[in-house]
N, C-alpha and C positions, 0 to 999 in steps of 0.2 A: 225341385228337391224339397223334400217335407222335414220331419222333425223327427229325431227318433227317440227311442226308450228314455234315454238320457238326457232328452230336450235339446241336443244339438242339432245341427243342418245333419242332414244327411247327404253322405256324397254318392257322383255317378256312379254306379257300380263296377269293379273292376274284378279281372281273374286275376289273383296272387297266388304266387307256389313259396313256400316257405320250405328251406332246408335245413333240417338239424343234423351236424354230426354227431358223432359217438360222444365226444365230451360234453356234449348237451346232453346225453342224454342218461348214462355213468356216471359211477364215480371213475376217478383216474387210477385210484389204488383200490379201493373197494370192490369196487367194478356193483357196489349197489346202484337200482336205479334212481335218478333224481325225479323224486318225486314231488316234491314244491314245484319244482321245474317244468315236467311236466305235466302240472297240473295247472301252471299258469300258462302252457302252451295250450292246453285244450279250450281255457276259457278265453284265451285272445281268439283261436280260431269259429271258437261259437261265436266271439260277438263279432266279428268281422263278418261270419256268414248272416246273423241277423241283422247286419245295416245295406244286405242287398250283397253283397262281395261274393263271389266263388274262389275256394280256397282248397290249394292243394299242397297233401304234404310230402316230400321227399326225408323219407327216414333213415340214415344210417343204425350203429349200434347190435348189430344183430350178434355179432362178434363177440362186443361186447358183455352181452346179455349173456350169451354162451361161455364167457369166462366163470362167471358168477355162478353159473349152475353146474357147472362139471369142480368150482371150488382151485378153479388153477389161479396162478399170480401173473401170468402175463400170455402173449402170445404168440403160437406157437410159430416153427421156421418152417415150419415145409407145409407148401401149398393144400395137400391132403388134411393137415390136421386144421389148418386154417379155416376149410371149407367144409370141416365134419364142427368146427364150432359154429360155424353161419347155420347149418341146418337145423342144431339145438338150439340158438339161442330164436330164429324167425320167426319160430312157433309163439317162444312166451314175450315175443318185442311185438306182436300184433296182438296177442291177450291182454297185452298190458293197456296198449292203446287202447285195444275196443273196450277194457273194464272203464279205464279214463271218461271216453267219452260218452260211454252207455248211461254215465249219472248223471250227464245231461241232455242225454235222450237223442242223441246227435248219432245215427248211423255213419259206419264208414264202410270201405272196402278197401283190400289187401292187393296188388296192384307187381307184381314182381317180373321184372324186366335182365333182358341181359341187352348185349350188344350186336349179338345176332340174331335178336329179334326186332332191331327196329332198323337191321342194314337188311334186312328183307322189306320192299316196299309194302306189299301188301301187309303183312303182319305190321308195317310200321302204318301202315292206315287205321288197322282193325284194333291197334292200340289208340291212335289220337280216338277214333270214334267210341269207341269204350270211354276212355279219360271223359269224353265231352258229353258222353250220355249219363253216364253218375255223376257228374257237376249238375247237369238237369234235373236230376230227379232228387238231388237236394244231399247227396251222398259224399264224405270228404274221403277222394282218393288218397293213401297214403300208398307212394312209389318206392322200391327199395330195389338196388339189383340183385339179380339171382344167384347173390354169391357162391352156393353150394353146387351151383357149376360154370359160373363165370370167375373169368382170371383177372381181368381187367380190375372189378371196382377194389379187388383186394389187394392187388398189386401196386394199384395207381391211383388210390385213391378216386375212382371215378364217379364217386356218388354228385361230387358237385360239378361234372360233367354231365352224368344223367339229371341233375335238374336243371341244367341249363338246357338239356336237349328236352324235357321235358315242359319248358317254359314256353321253346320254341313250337312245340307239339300243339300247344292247344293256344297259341297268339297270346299269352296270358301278358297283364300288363306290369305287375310286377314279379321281379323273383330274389326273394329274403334270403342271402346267406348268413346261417347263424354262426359264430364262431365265439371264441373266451374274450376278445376282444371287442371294445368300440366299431372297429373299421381299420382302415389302411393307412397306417402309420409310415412318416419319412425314413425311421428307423424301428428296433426293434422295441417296444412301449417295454418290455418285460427285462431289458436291461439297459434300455437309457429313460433317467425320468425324464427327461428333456425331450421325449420325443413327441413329433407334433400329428394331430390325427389332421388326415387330408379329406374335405368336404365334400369333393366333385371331383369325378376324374372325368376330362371330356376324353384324350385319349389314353388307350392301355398300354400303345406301344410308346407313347413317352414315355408314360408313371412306369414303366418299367426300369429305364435309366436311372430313377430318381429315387425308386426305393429298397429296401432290401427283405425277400419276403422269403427267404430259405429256413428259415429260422421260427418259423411261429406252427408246430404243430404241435399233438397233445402224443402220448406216449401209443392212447389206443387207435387214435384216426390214423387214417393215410394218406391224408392229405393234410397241402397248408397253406399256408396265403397265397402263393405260387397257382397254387389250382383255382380255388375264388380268383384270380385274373383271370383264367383259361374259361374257366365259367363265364364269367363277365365279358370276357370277349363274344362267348359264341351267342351269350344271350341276346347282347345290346346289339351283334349285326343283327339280331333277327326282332329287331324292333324293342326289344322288354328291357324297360328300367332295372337296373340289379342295384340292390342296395349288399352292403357290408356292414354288419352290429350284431351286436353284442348278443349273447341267447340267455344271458343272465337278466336280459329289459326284456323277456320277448311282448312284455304289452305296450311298448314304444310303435310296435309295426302297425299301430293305427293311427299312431302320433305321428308316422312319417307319412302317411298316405294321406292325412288329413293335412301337416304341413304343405305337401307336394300341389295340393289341389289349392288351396290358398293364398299359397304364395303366387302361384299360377293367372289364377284369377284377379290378383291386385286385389283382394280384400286386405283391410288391416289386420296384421297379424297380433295375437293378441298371448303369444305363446312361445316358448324358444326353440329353438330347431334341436328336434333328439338328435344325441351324438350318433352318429353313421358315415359311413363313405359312401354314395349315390356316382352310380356309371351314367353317364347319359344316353340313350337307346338310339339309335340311327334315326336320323330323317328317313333315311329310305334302304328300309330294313330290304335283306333279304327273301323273294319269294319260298314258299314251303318245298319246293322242289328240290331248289337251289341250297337252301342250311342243309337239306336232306342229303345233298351230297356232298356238302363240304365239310359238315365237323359229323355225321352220324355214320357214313359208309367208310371202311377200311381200304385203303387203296390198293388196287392189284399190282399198279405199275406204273410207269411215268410214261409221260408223253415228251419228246423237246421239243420247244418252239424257238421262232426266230425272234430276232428285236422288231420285224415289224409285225408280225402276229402278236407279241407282248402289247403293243403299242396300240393297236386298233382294239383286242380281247380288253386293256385296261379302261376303255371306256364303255359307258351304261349301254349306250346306245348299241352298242355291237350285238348286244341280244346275248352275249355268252357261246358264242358259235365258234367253231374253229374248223377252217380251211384246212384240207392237204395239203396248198400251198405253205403253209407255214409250219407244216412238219419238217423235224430234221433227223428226227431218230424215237426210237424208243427203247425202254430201259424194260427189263421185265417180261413175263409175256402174262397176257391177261385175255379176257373174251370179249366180247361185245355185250354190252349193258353193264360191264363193271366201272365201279368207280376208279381213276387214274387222278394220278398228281399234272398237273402242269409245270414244267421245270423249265430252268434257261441255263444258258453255258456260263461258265464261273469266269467268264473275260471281259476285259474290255473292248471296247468298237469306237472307233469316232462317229463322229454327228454324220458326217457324209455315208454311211454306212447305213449307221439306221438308217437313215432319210430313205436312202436307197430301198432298202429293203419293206420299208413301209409303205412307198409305192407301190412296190410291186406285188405286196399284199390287198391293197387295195384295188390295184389291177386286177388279181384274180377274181376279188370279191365282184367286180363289174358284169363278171361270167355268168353268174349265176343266176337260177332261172327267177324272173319279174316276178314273180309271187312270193321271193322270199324276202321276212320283214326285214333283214337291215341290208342298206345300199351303202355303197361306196360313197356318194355323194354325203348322208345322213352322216356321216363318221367321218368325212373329211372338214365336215361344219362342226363337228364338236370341240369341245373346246381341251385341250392336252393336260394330262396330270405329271407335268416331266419337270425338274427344274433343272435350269442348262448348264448350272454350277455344280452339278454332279454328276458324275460318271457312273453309268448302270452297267453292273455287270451281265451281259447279252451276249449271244453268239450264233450263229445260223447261216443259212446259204440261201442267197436269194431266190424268189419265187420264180416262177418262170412262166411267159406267154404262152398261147395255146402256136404261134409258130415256131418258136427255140426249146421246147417238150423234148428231153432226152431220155431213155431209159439207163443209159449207163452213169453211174455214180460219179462221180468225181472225187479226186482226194480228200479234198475238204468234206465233205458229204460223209465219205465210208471215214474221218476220223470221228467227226461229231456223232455219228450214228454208233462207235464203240465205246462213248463215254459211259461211265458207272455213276452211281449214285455221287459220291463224294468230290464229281466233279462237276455238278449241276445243284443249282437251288433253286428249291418247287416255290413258286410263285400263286398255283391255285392250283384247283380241285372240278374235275369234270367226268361226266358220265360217256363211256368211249360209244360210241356207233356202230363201230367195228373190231373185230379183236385186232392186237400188236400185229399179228402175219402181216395183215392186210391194208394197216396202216402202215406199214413200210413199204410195204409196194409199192404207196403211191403216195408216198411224203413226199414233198415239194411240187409236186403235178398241179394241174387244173382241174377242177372236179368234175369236165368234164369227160374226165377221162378213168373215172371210177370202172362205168360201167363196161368201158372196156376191157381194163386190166383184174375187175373183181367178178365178171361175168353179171351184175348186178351191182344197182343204187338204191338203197332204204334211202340215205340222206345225201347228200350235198355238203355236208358237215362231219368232221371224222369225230369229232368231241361235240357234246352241246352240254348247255346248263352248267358250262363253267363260269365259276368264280374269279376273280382275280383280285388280289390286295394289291390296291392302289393307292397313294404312290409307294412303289417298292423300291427301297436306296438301298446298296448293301456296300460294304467298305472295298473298295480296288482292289485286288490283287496283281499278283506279279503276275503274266503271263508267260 
């Protein structure tokens, strides 16, 4: 590490995607743009990019901008007018930037995404490599959805989804949620003074219990703390620090990356920690495949599984692969290469049950052909994410040997196989093999028995490249 303009150390180099919404970048009643604002946004991102850093920006505000120029006071209710202001205001929300950063000589590029452009793989390729070829050549992507014909970002606020999924895109090491706000308050800072900002969240689905975030959005965004979780969630599986602060410091986000890396290293710290809320990123993030089909593809349709296909799927080791044997139904119809939810039954089971049925998924898995990477044995050695003082809501009908192979259903079978959405809760997210028809055929079977009831076998696998959130507890029901 050397020294830079400033005489300080200089640090590793890292990619950071910085997100501003609308209220960063508006006024809230003027709907003028903040120009101090963003003019202190473009000289943090110069001087981040001149201590080595690649820097990407995910821009909201386009809306915004469109207020101002057409002279309206708010915005409008139906989808059409919503999306005839994104088209006016994109134009003068990228003019504005490029004028911004053209006075310091800082090329950018305009970068506009929707969400069926990155649930197609290819095109979700031909986007990271794009992103990663203008970080190269020294160019700061700014990303915005394609609101003037996307539903999603205007509806749901999914800007700070697409920077999450945009973090994940290019492996980037941090991703800055800007908001009117410090970070992630116990309560709401805007009506209790007593509220306290939270330093670290290791997990999201606790700090969910503990705080209340319905409440913190601006009049022009669509989102609100609520979605900075959803973001932070998808970001930190997929390895990326997410921080939460303020867009009113945004020249702090050098102060936390320079805190980050020294605290790290056990140098003495000689500086106070900028106020923020920091996620911390997985040990062991999700592969690109794998985020790709878990928070970026819309799901066709569900798959059910049993408790012991949950049980073997919930660990690393498993590879992410799902047996026929451990199909019980499915919900939906969908094709083959579509993304599908992984769901379980809304009941309870005793221990003897599962156990049972974990066996005998793991029986099947014994089936399969020596070349495929996870064995029964490898997963039987792993070590369990279950705790035994809780009862998981699971349901399913056991696996079956290649000499007890029935083709006729049985009661339990044909009820779980007419469950609806509301009587199952999706557990993860996978890419199907085969379409619904096909996986019904041959749910609960041995897979070696594909080839005879499907006239053909691509895989041995009816689902792969699923996910599962592990450990998943959910409160008992009546059955």
């Amino acid at each position: 590490m050397g020294k830079d303009k400033g005489g300080l150390t200089s640090l590793p180099q890292k990619t950071i995607v910085i997100k501003l919404g609308t209220s960063s970048i508006v006024h809230e009643t003027t709907h003028q743009p903040l120009l101090s604002l963003l003019s202190a946004v473009v000289e943090t991102v110069v001087d981040l990019k001149q201590q080595g850093h690649k820097v990407v920006l995910v821009s909201s505000g386009a809306i915004g901008v469109g207020l101002r120029t057409m002279n309206m006071e708010s915005r409008p209710k139906s989808l059409a007018g919503k999306q005839a202001l994104a088209a006016i205001g994109q134009g003068r929300l990228i003019a504005l930037w490029d004028n911004l950063f053209g006075q310091l000589d800082q090329p950018i590029a305009q970068v506009l995404l929707t969400r069926g452009d990155i649930s197609d793989r290819t095109r979700y390729l031909n986007a990271v490599n794009t992103l990663r070829e203008l970080l190269s050549m020294g160019v700061i992507p700014i990303v915005n959805e394609n609101d003037t014909i996307s539903v999603s970002e205007i509806k749901f606020g999914d800007n700070d989804t697409l920077s999450a999924i945009t973090s994940s895109m290019i492996h980037a090491d941090y991703l800055f949620l800007l908001t009117d706000v410090d970070g992630l308050y116990n309560t709401n800072p805007r009506k209790d003074p007593l509220a306290k900002l939270i330093p670290v969240v290791q997990s999201i689905a606790a700090i969910r219990a503990e705080v209340s975030t319905s409440t913190l959005s601006s009049n022009l965004g669509t989102g609100g703390m609520e979605t900075k979780l959803i973001a932070a969630e998808i970001a930190t599986a997929a390895g990326v620090r997410t921080v939460v602060m303020s867009g009113r410091r945004v020249g702090r986000v050098r102060g936390v990356v320079e805190y980050d890396h020294f605290s790290s290293s056990g140098e003495t710290l000689t500086r106070e920690r900028p106020p923020h809320t920091a996620f911390i990123a997985s040990t062991e993030p999700l592969h690109d495949l794998k985020s790709w089909t878990s928070h970026t593809l819309n799901p066709s349709g569900s798959v059910i599984i049993d408790a012991g296909a949950h049980h073997v799927l919930s660990k690393r080791e498993s590879g992410g692969r799902l047996l026929a044997a451990g199909v019980i139904g499915v919900i939906g119809a969908f094709a083959s290469q579509q993304a599908v939810r992984i769901v379980i039954r809304r009941r309870r089971i005793g221990q003897e049950e599962r156990e049972e049925e974990r066996k005998n998924y793991l029986s099947a898995l014994e089936t399969t052909r020596p070349s495929t990477p996870t064995t029964a044995a490898s997963l039987a050695q792993a070590p369990d994410y279950e705790d035994p003082s809780v009862e998981i809501g699971l349901g399913g009908v056991n696996g079956n040997s290649d000499e007890d192979i029935v083709l006729v259903e049985t009661d339990k079978v044909k009820q779980d196989a007419d469950l609806g959405e509301a009587e199952v809760v999706e557990v993860g997210r996978g890419l199907a093999n085969y379409n619904s028809a096909q996986i019904m055929a041959v749910k609960g079977l041995n897979s070696s028995f594909l080839p005879q009831l499907l006239g053909y076998a691509d895989s041995e696998y009816v689902v792969e490249n699923v996910t599962i959130r592990t450990p998943f507890i959910i409160t008992p029901s009546v059955v």
